[in-house]
C-alpha positions as CSV (number, residue, x, y, z in Angstrom):
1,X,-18.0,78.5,91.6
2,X,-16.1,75.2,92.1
3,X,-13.8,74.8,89.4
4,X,-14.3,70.8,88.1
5,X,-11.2,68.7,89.1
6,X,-9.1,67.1,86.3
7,X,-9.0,63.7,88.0
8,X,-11.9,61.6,89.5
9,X,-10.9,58.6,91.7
10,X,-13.5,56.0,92.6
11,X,-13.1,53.6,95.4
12,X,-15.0,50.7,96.7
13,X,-15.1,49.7,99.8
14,X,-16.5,46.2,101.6
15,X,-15.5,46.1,105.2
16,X,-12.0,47.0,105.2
17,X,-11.9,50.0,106.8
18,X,-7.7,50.0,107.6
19,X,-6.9,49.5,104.1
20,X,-9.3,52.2,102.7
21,X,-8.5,54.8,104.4
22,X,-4.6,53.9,104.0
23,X,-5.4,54.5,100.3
24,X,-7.4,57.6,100.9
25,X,-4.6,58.9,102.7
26,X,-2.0,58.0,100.8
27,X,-3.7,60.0,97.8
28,X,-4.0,63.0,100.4
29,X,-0.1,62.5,101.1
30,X,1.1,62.3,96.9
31,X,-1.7,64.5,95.1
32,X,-0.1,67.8,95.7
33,X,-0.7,70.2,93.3
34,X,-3.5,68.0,91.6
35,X,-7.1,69.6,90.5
36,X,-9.2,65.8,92.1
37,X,-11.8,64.4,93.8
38,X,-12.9,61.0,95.8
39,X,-15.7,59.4,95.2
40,X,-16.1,56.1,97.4
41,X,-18.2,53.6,97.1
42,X,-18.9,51.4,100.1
43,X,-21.1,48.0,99.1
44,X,-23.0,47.3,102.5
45,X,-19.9,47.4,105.1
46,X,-20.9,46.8,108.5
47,X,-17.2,47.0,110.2
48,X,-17.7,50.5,111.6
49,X,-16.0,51.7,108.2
50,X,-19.2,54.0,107.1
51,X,-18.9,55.9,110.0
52,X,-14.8,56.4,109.7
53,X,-15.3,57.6,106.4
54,X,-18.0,60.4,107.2
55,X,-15.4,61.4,109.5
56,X,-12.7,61.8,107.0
57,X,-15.7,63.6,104.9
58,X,-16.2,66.4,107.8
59,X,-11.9,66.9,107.6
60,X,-11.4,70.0,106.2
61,X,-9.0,68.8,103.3
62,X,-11.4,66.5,101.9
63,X,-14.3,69.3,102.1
64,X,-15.5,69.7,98.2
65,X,-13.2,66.8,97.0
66,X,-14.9,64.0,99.0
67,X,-18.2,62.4,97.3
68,X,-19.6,59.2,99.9
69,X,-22.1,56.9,98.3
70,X,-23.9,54.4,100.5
71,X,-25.1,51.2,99.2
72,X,-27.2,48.9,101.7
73,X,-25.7,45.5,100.2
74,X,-22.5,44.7,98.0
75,X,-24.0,45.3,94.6
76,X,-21.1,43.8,93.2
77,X,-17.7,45.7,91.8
78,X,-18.3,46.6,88.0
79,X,-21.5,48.1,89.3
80,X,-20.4,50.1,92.3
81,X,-17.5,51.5,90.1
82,X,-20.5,52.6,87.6
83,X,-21.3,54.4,90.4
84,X,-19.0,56.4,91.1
85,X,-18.2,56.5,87.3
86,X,-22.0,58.4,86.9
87,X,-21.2,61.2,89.2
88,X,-17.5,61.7,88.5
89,X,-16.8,65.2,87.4
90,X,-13.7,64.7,86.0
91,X,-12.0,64.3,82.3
92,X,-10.1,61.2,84.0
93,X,-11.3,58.8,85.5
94,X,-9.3,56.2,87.7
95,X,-10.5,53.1,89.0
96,X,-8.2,52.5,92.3
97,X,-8.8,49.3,94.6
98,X,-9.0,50.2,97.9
99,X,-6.2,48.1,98.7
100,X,-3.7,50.4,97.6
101,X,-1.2,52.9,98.3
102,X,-0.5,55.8,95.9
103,X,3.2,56.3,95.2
104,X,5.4,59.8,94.5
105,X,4.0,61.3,91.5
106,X,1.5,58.1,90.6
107,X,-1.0,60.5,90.2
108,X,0.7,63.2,88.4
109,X,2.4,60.8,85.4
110,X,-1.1,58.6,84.9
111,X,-2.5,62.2,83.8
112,X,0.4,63.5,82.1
113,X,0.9,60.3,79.8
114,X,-3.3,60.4,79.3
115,X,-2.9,64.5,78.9
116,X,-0.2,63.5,76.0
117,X,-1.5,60.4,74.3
118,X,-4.3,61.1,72.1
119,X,-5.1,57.1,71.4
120,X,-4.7,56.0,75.3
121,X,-8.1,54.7,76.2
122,X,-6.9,53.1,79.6
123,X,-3.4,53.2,81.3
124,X,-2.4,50.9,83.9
125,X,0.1,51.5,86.8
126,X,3.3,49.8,87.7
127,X,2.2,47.6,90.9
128,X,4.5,46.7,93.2
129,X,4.1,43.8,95.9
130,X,4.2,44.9,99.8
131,X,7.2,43.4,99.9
132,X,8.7,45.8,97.1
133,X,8.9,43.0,94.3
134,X,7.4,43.5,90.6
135,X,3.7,42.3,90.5
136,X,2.1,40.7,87.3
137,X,-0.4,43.0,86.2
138,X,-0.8,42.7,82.3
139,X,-2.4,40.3,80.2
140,X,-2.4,38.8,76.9
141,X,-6.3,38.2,75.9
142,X,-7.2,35.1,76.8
143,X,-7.5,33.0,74.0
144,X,-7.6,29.4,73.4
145,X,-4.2,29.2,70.9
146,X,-2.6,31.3,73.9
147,X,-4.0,28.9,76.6
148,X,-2.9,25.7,74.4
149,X,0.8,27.1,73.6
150,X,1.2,28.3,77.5
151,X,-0.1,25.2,79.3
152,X,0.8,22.5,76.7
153,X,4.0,23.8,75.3
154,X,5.1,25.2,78.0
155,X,5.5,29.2,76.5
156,X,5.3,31.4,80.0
157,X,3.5,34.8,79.7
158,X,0.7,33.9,77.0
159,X,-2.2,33.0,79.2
160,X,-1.2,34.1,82.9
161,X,-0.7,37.7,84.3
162,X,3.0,39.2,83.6
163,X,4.3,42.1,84.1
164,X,6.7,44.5,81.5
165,X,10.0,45.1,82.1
166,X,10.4,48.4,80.4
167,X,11.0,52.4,81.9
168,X,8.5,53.7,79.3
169,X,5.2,53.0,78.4
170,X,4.1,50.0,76.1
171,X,0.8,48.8,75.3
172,X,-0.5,45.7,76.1
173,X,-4.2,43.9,75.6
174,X,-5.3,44.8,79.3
175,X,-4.0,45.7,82.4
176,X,-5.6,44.7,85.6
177,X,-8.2,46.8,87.6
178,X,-6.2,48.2,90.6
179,X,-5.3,51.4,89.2
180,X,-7.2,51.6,86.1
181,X,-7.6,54.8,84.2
182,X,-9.6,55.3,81.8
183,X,-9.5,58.5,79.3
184,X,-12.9,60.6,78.2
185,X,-12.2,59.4,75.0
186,X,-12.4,55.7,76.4
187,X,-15.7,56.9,78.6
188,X,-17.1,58.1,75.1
189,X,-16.2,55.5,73.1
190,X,-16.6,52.4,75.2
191,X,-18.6,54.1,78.4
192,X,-19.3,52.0,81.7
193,X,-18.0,48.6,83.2
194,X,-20.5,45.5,81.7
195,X,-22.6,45.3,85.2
196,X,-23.0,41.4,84.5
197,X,-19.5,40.9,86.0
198,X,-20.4,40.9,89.6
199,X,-16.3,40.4,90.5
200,X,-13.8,39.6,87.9
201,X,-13.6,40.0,84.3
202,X,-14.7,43.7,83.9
203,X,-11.5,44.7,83.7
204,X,-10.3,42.7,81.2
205,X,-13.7,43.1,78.9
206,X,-13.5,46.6,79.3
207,X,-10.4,46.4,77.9
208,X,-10.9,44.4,74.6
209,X,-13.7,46.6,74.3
210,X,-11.4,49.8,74.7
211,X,-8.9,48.1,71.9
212,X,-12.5,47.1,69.9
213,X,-13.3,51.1,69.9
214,X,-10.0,52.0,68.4
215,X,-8.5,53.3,71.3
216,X,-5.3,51.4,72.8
217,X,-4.5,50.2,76.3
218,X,-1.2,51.1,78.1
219,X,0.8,49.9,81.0
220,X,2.8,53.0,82.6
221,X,5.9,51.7,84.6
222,X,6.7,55.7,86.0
223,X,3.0,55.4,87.6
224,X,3.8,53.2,90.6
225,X,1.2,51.8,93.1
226,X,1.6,49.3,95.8
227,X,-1.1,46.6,95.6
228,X,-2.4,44.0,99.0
229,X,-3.9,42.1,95.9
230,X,-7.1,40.8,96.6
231,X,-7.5,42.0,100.4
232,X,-11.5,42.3,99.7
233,X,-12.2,39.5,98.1
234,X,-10.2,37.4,100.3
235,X,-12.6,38.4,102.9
236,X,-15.8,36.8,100.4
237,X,-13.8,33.4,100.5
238,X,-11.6,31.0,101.5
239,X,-8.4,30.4,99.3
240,X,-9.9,27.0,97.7
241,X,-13.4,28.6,97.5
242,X,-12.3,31.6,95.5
243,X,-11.8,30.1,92.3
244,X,-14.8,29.2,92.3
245,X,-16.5,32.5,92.1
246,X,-14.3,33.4,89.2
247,X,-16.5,30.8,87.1
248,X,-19.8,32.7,86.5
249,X,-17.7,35.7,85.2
250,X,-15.3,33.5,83.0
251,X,-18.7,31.9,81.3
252,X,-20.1,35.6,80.7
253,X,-16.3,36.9,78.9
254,X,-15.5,33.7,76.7
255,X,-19.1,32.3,76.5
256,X,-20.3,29.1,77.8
257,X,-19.0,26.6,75.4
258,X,-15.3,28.4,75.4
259,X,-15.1,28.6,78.9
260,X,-15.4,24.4,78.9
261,X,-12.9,24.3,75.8
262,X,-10.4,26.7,78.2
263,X,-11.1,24.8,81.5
264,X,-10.0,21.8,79.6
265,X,-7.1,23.2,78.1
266,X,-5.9,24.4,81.4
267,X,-6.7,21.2,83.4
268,X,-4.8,18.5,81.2
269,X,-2.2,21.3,80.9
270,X,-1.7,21.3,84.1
271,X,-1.9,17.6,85.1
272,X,1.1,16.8,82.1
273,X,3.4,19.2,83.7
274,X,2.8,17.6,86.9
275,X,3.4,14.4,85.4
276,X,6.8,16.0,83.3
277,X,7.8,17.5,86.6
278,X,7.4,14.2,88.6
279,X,9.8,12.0,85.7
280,X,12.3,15.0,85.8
281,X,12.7,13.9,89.3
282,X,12.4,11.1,89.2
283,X,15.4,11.5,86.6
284,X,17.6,13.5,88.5
């Protein structure tokens, strides 16, 4: 009888082959001594990865921790991570991007501080840039008082992604979804990703709804990942285009009439410190 692992990892994949199986191996490289599995979830690729990673499936490292799951278009992420969510056998589960690359003993400290913490509902990795620099990766909630102090007052770290500078683990209102693990209690408690975010927002919601449940969300500095940031969905659309997409999700999160009230906020914000900025120089 296969003894159940202690960690599932699920992975979705949309034509980028390279970068998935750079993660997968990666994790094969730093999970010694780790009871897991990989479940991968590939959304309709038609780059030749499908057939790399049934390859990898055959390996004989990978036989019994290695779960494929084809879908014929991209379903979206929240629901492709539900996926793999459904069949995880794990106590853990970990939501990894697939643009990733799993550090020394990543792995082993995201289970150990989830093993130890009774409350944790999701922990959050340290990510690090490819370049080796500190990437933002926390937020505060999103909420119009935060928006109105960071982008009319000009208070940094209220609104936009930051990142904790601290060698032990602090909570925070969410962490973003790159390497995102969430505790049975949290799967209990709080359950799947909302499948109404196609991209965007899930992790965030699923978050306040973690924090909503009782259960608190951490960021884990000793849990260090490097992070492409937003290799897929730079393949859905063009740097200008991409805001664009984040709109539906932002409407769905905040509702309709606060997503105006925040759009708002942010663009006058925005266009007085480009106005601030331009008599500064003006100035010197």
């Amino acid at each position: 009888m296969i003894k159940e692992p202690d960690l599932s990892i699920v992975i979705v994949n949309l034509n980028t082959e390279d970068l998935t199986l750079g993660c997968v191996r990666s994790i094969e490289k730093e999970a010694k001594n780790l009871s897991f599995e990989v479940i991968l979830v590939d959304n309709g690729s038609n780059d030749g990865s499908v057939e790399s990673f049934k390859k990898l499936k055959e390996e004989e490292y990978w036989k019994n921790k290695f779960t494929l799951i084809l879908n014929g278009s991209n379903t979206g992420y929240a629901k492709a991570n539900n996926q793999g969510i459904r069949v995880a056998r794990g106590e853990y589960v970990l939501l990894l991007n697939n643009d990733t690359l799993v550090h020394k003993d990543a792995l082993q400290n995201l289970l150990k501080f989830a093993n130890d913490t009774p409350d944790a509902g999701v922990v959050g990795s340290k990510l690090m840039n490819i370049d080796g620099t500190l990437q933002m990766s926390c937020y505060h909630f999103p909420t119009i008082s935060n928006a109105i102090k960071e982008y009319w007052f000009g208070k940094k770290g209220l609104f936009e992604k930051f990142a904790p500078r601290v060698d032990k683990a602090v909570t925070v209102d969410s962490v973003v979804g790159a390497s995102f693990l969430i505790t049975s209690e949290a799967k209990k408690r709080v359950g799947e990703l909302d499948e109404r975010y196609f991209a965007y927002f899930e992790d965030i919601d699923y978050c306040r709804q973690t924090w909503k449940s009782g259960l608190k969300v951490y960021y884990l500095p000793n849990s260090v990942i490097t992070h492409y940031h937003g290799a897929t969905f730079k393949k859905l659309a063009n740097e200008r285009e991409r805001w664009k997409k984040l709109i539906p999700s932002s409407k769905i999160y905040h509702g309709v009439f606060k997503h105006y009230v925040l759009n708002t906020i942010l663009w006058t914000g925005q266009k007085w410190q480009k106005i601030v900025s331009v008599k500064k120089n003006n100035r010197d």
